[in-house]
N, C-alpha and C positions, 0 to 999 in steps of 0.2 A: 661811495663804493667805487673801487677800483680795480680793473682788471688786465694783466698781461694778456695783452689780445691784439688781433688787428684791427684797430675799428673799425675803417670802413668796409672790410668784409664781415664783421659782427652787423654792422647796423644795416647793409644789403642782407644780410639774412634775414633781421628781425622784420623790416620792412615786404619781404617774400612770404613771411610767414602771417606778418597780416594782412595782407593781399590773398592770400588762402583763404583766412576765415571770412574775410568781406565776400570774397568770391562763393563761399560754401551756403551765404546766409543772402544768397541773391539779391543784397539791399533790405532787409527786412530782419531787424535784430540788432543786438549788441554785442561790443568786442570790450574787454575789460583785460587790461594790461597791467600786472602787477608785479612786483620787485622785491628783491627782500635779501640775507643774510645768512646762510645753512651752511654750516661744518666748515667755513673755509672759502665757501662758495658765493659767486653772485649769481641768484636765482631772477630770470626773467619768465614771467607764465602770460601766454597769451590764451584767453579762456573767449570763444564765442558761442552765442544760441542758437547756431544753426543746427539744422538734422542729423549731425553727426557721424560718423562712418560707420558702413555699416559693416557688422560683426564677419562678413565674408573677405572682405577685400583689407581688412586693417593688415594683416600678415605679410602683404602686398607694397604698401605706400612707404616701405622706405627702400622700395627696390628699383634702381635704373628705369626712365623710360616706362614706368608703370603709371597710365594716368586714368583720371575716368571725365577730363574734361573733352571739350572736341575742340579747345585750340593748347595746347600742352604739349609740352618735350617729356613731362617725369622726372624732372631731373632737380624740382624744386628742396622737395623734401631729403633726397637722399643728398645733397652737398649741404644744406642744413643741417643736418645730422654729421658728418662728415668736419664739417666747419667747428662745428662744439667739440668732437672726438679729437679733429688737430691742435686746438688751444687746451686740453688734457679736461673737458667736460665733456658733457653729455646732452642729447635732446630725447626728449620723449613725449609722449602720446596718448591721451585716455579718452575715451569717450564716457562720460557718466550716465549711469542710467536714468539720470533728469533732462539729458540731450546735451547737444552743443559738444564741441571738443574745446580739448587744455592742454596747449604745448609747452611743455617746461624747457627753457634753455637755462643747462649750470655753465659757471666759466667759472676755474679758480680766481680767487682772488688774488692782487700780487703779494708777494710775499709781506713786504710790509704793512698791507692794510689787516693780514688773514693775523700779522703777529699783534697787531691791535688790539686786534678782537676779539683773541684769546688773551689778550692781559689786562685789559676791560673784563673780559666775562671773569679772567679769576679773582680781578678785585674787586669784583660786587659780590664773589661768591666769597669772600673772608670776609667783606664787611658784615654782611648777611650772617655770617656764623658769631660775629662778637656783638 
C-alpha cells in the first residue's frame, strides 16, 4: 500500500496518536493497530481499551490547546487531524460503547496503486460473473 504523503509527518502523527492511547490506558490494556484498503484509500485505525472519552468533552478534542492532561499543549489531536485533511484524508474518532477509543487515519492512495485496485477488483468481478 501506497500513499502520496509525507512520511515522516505521517508517521510523527501515527506515533502521537499512540502515545495518546498508551497514555489514556495508564499502562494497563491494549493497543491494536490495524491497516487495510477502502474506496481508494489507506486506512490506518489505532483501536485501544482504555476508558474512552467521555461523552462531554469528545466535541472538544479536536479543538486548539483543548487538553485534559496536566502536561499537554492540545495541540496533538488537532495537527493530526489537520495532517490527514492536508494529504486530502481524513481522522476520526469513536468511542464504542464496549469502551476504549478507535482513531481512523484515511490517506489517498497514490494514484497508481488506487488504479490497481480498481482493475483488480473489476477483474475478479468478470471473472466472478463467467
Amino acid at each position: 500500500m501506497s500513499v502520496a504523503a509525507d512520511g515522516e509527518l505521517v508517521r510523527t502523527t501515527i506515533l502521537n496518536l499512540l502515545l495518546n492511547a498508551a497514555q489514556a490506558m495508564a499502562g494497563d490494556g491494549h493497543i491494536t493497530v490495524t491497516t487495510h484498503r477502502q474506496e481508494g484509500m489507506a486506512v490506518v485505525q489505532i483501536r485501544d481499551t482504555g476508558p474512552g472519552i467521555p461523552d462531554d468533552i469528545r466535541g472538544q478534542i479536536f479543538e486548539p490547546f483543548f487538553t485534559t492532561k496536566a502536561r499537554g499543549g492540545g495541540l496533538g489531536l488537532p495537527i493530526a487531524r489537520r495532517t490527514a485533511e492536508l494529504h486530502g484524508g481524513s481522522l476520526t474518532l469513536e468511542c464504542p460503547a464496549t469502551g476504549g477509543t478507535v482513531v481512523t487515519m484515511s490517506l489517498p492512495l497514490r494514484p497508481s496503486a488506487a488504479a490497481l485496485e480498481a482493475s483488480t477488483a473489476q477483474a475478479q468481478h468478470e471473472s466472478a460473473r463467467t
